[in-house]
N, C-alpha and C positions, 0 to 999 in steps of 0.2 A: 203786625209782625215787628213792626219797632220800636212798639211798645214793651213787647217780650223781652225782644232783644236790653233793654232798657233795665228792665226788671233783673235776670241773669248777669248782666253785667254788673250796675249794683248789688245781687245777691252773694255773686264772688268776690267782690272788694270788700264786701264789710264781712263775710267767713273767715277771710285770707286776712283780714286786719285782727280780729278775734281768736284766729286759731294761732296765731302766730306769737301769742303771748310769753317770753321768755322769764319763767320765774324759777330761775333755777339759781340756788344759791353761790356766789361765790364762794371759790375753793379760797380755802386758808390754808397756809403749811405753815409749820413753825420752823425754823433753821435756827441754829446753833451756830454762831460763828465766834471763835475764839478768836483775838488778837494777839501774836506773837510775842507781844507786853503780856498780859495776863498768862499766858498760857505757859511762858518760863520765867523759870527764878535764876535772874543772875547772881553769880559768888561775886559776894563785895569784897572777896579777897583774892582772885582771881588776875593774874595777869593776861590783858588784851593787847591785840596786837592788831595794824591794819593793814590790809593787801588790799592791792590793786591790780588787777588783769584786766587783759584782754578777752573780748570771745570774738572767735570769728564765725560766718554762719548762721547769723539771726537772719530774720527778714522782715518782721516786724518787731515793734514798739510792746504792743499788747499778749499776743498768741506767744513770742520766744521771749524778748527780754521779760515779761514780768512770769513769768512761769518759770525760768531760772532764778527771778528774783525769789518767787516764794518758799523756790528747792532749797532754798541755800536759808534763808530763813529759817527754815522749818528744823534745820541743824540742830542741833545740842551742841551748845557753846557760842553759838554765833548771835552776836547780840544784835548787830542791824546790818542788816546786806542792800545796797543800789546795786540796779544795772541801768545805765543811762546808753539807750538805742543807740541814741544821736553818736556816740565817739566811742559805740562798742566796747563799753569800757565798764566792770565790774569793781563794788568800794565794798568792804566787808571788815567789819569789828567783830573779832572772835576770841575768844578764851585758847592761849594757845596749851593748856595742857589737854584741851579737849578735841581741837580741832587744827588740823597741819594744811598748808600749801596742796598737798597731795591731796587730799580728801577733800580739799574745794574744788578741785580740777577734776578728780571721781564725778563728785556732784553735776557738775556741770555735763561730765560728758554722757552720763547716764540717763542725763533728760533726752537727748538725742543725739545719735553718729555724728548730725552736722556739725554740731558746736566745736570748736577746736579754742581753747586755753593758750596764749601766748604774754608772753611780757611778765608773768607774775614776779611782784616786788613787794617787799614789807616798806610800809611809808609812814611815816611819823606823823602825816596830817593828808586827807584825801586832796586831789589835786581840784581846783576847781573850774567851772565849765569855762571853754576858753568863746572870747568873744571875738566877732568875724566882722 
């Protein structure tokens, strides 16, 4: 009987090790990912301009700030956009016959009701992170 026993148990371990053979090939997908750089042509005769706002109503770093970031990115006219979590605070280089005060703050509110748009100001140079 315990020998049976014996046999059956070895006969499941090496079925179970044999059938269990995973050859199944990895998936590949190809993605396309444009960078903001390639993807527009700045006018090299274009007058730019830089604002800085506020947003109020983030809650994260990743999920709000950089998804505002990308929104505003993704503009026609806006050459490079920060949103830095840390001091709620948006930096944006944009073309202004292309892109107005207004239609950054559009942007921004359209990503989501929370976000709310304060302090916007045109600055001559973005301010930088203050040290604590």
């Amino acid at each position: 009987m315990k020998t049976t026993k014996t046999i059956i148990t070895v006969t499941l371990v090496l079925l179970s090790f044999f059938n269990c053979k995973n050859e199944t090939k990895p998936e590949i997908k190809t993605v396309s990912i444009e960078s903001t750089e390639t993807a527009k042509t700045l006018d090299p005769n274009a007058t730019y301009a830089k604002a800085e706002f506020t947003i109020d109503g983030m809650t994260c770093a990743i999920g709000c700030a950089k998804t505002i970031e990308k929104k505003i990115s993704k503009m026609e006219g806006v050459k490079e956009a920060t949103v830095d979590f840390d001091r709620k605070l948006a930096m944006v280089e944009y073309n202004e016959a292309k892109v107005t005060p207004v239609l950054l703050e559009e942007t921004v509110t359209k990503v989501s009701d929370t976000y709310k748009v304060s302090d916007m100001k045109t600055v001559e140079t973005f301010s930088s992170k203050e040290t604590k």
